[in-house]
C-alpha positions, -999 to 999 in steps of 0.1 A, spaced: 621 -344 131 641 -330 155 682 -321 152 708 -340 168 736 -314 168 756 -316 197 774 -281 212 805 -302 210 797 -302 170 784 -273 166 812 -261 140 807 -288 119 784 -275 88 756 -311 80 744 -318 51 704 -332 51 675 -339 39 639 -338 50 603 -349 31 583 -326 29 549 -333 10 564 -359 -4 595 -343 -20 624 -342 -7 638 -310 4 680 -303 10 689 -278 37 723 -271 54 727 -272 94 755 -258 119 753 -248 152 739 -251 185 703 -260 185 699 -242 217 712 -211 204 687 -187 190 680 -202 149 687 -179 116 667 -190 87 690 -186 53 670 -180 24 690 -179 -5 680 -162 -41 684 -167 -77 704 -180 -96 719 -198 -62 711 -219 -32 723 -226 2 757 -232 -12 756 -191 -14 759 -190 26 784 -217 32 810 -191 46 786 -171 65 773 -202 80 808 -211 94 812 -180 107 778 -178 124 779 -212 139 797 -202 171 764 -179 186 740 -193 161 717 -222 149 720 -219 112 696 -238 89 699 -231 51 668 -251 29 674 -253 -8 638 -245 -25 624 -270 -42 639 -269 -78 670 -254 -66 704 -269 -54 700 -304 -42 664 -307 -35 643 -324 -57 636 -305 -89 601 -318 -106 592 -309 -138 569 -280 -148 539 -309 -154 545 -323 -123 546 -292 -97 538 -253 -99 564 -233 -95 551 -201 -79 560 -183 -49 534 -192 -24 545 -229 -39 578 -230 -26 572 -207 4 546 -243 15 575 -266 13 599 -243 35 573 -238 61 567 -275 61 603 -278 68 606 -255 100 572 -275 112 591 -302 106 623 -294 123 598 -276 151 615 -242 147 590 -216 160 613 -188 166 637 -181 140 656 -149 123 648 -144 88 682 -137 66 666 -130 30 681 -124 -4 664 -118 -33 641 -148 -35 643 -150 0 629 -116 2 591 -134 -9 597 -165 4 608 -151 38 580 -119 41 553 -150 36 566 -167 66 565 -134 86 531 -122 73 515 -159 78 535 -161 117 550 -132 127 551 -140 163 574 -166 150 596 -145 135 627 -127 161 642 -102 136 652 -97 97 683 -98 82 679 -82 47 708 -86 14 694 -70 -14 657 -85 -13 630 -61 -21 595 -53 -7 596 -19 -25 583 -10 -63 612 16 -59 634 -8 -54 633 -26 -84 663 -18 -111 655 -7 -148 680 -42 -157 653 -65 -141 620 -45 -156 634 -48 -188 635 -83 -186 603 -90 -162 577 -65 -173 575 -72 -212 568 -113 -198 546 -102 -172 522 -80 -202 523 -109 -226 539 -140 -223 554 -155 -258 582 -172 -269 597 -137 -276 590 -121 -241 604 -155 -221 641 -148 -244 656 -125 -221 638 -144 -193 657 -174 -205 694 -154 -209 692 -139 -175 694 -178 -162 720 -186 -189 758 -190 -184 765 -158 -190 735 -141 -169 746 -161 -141 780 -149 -142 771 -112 -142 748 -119 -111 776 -130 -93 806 -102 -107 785 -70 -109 795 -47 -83 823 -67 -67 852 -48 -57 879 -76 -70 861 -97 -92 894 -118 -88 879 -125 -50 851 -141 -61 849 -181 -64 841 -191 -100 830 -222 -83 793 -198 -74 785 -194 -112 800 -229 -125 783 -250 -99 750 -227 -102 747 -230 -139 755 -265 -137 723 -274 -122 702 -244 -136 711 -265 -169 696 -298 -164 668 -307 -188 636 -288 -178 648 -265 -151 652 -232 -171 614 -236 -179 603 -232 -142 629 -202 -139 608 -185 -166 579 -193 -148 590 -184 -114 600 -148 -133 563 -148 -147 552 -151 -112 573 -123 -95 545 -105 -105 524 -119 -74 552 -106 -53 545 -69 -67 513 -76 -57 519 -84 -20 545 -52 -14 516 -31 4 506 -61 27 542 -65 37 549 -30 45 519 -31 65 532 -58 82 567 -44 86 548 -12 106 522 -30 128 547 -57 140 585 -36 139 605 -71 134 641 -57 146 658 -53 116 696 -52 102 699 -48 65 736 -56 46 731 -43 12 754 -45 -22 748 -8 -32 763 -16 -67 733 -38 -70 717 -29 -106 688 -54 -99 675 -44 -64 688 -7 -62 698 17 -31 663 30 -33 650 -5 -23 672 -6 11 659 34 19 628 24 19 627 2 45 630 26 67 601 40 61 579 12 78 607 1 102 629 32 115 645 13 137 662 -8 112 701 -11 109 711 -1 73 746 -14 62 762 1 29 785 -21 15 810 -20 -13 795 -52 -37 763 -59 -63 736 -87 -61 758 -109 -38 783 -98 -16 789 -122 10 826 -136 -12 842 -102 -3 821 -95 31 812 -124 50 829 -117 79 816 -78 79 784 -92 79 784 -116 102 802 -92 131 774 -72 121 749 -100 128 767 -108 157 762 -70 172 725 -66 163 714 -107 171 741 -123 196 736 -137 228 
């Protein structure tokens, strides 16, 4: 598969689909193909539809390509008995997406799932890989808020119906909402559309089930932290990192750290929580533009 964008078109956000081992697999495109590619990885309880503005406002010096994981936004969502939902699972299907859209040199721009998803790519093909951008995903044990360890680490000891409860309330209506609000500036500048549409589909019969089990599985991400770092120092992937420092679930500490194993990196306060690109997408992208342009 190869894209058709014209430069003539580049402005013009489309809206696709590719199959990838056998499922099908929703990712957004802008830009010119000739330009160099970021790689949008989006986290929980979102999907692409979290970059839509920063995609607009990238697609004049970049290729943009946003996948949604499978079981997230529009791409196919199977049930718990008919795929695993684990992160080396979904980190397959987006790899067989750039293969199929024969990307081999791409920036990574990862939030919070797409802090696991992304670091896979880069530790499996880091010559592939041209720089990070990094919003509030983690690679750090310091990183990681008292709000998610009181929800992850009683699940990841013993999983019962009583552990997976506050698994199942941080993917509910109201969980979903305060991922979005927490930390922003105005919450009266932030689309309601985010948590309404985002609930909408983390509602459908059978999809809060993988959630839990994607949560369970987190675990295997703890597990990988001192491979990544390692990583991070023996290859120095140019770096910017844009992060919500209101974030109770991937704290300042997280962001510090980074600079530990890559002291080059560009670190970025900004006034926002778990998602900040409603109040500062077009901070962030001037700041992409400086550190990535042509």
């Amino acid at each position: 598969m190869t894209s058709s964008i014209s430069q003539g078109q580049s402005q013009i956000t489309y809206y696709r689909t590719a199959t990838v081992n056998g499922r099908k697999l929703f990712y957004r495109e802008a830009g010119d193909p000739q330009a160099p590619t970021i790689v949008l990885l989006h986290g929980l309880p979102t999907s692409s539809q979290m970059f839509r503005e920063l995609i607009r406002a990238l697609a004049d010096q970049f290729h943009l390509i946003a996948p949604d994981y499978i079981g997230f936004g529009h791409s196919d969502a199977p049930s718990i008995k008919e795929f695993e939902y684990t992160f080396d699972h979904l980190a397959s299907y987006v790899r067989g997406l750039l293969a199929q859209l024969n990307l081999t040199s791409y920036i990574l721009y990862m939030q919070d799932y797409g802090g696991p998803i992304g670091f896979r790519l880069f530790t499996e093909r880091p010559e592939q890989v041209k720089g990070f951008i990094i919003q509030n995903a983690n690679a750090y044990m310091e990183g990681v808020g008292d709000a998610p360890k009181k929800v992850l680490l009683p699940l990841w000891e013993k999983r019962t119906p009583e552990t997976e409860k506050p698994a199942r309330e941080f993917v509910s209506l109201e969980g979903t909402k305060f991922h979005w609000l927490v930390g922003a500036k105005d919450p009266a500048a932030i689309n309601p559309d985010n948590w309404i549409l985002d609930q909408a589909l983390l509602d459908r019969p059978g999809v809060q089930d993988y959630q839990v089990d994607l949560l369970e599985n987190y675990k295997s991400n703890i597990a990988l932290y001192p491979e990544w770092q390692a990583a991070f120092r023996a290859h120095a992937p140019k770096t910017l990192i844009v992060w919500g420092e209101k974030d109770p679930f991937f704290v300042p500490s997280g962001a510090e750290a980074y600079l530990r194993d890559i002291p080059e990196a560009k670190l970025v306060w900004l006034d926002a929580g778990h998602f900040v690109l409603d109040e500062n997408v077009h901070l962030v992208a001037d700041e992409i533009k400086s550190a990535f342009g042509r």
